[in-house]
C-alpha positions in Angstrom: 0.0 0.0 0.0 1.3 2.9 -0.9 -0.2 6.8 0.6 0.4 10.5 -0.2 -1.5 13.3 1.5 -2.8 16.2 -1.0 -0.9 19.5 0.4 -3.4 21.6 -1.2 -6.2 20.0 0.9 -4.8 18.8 3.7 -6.1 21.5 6.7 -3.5 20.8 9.2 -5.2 19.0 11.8 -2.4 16.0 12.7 -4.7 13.4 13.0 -2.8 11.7 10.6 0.3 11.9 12.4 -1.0 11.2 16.0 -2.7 7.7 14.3 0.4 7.0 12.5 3.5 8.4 13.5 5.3 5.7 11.3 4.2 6.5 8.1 2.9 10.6 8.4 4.6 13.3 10.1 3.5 17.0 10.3 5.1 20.4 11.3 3.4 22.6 12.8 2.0 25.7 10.2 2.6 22.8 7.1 0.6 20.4 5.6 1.0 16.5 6.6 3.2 14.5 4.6 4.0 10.4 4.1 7.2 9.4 5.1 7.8 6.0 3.7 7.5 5.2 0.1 5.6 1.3 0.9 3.5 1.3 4.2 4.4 -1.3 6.9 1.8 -4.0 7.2 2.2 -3.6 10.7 0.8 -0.3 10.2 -2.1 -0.7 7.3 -4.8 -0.9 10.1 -3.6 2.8 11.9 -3.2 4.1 8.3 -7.1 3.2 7.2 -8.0 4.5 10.2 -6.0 7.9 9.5 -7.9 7.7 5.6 -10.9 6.8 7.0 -11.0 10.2 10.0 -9.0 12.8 8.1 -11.6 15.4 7.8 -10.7 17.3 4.2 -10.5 13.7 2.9 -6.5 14.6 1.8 -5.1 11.3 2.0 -4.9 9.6 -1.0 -4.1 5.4 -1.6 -2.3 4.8 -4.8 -0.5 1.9 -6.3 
């Protein structure tokens, strides 16, 4: 699975981050962004959460 968070919708909120420290980090006044190129399987269950909560629907799943 691979994620990427749209910078021009993402509102700053750090949900993201707080779910999934592993595969998003945020600084503050700056839009979210996905560290790792592949996510973990570990962490696929904290990352659909993330998805599934972020409330200007920003994070994207690609191929």
């Amino acid at each position: 699975m691979h994620v990427t968070v749209e910078q021009k919708g993402c509102i700053r909120c750090g949900f993201c981050a707080c779910a999934c420290p592993n595969v998003f980090s945020i600084t503050p006044g700056e839009s979210a962004l996905a560290i790792t190129d592949e996510v973990p399987k570990d962490c696929e269950i904290a990352v659909r959460t993330a998805i599934d909560r972020c409330p200007s629907l920003a994070i994207r799943v690609g191929p």
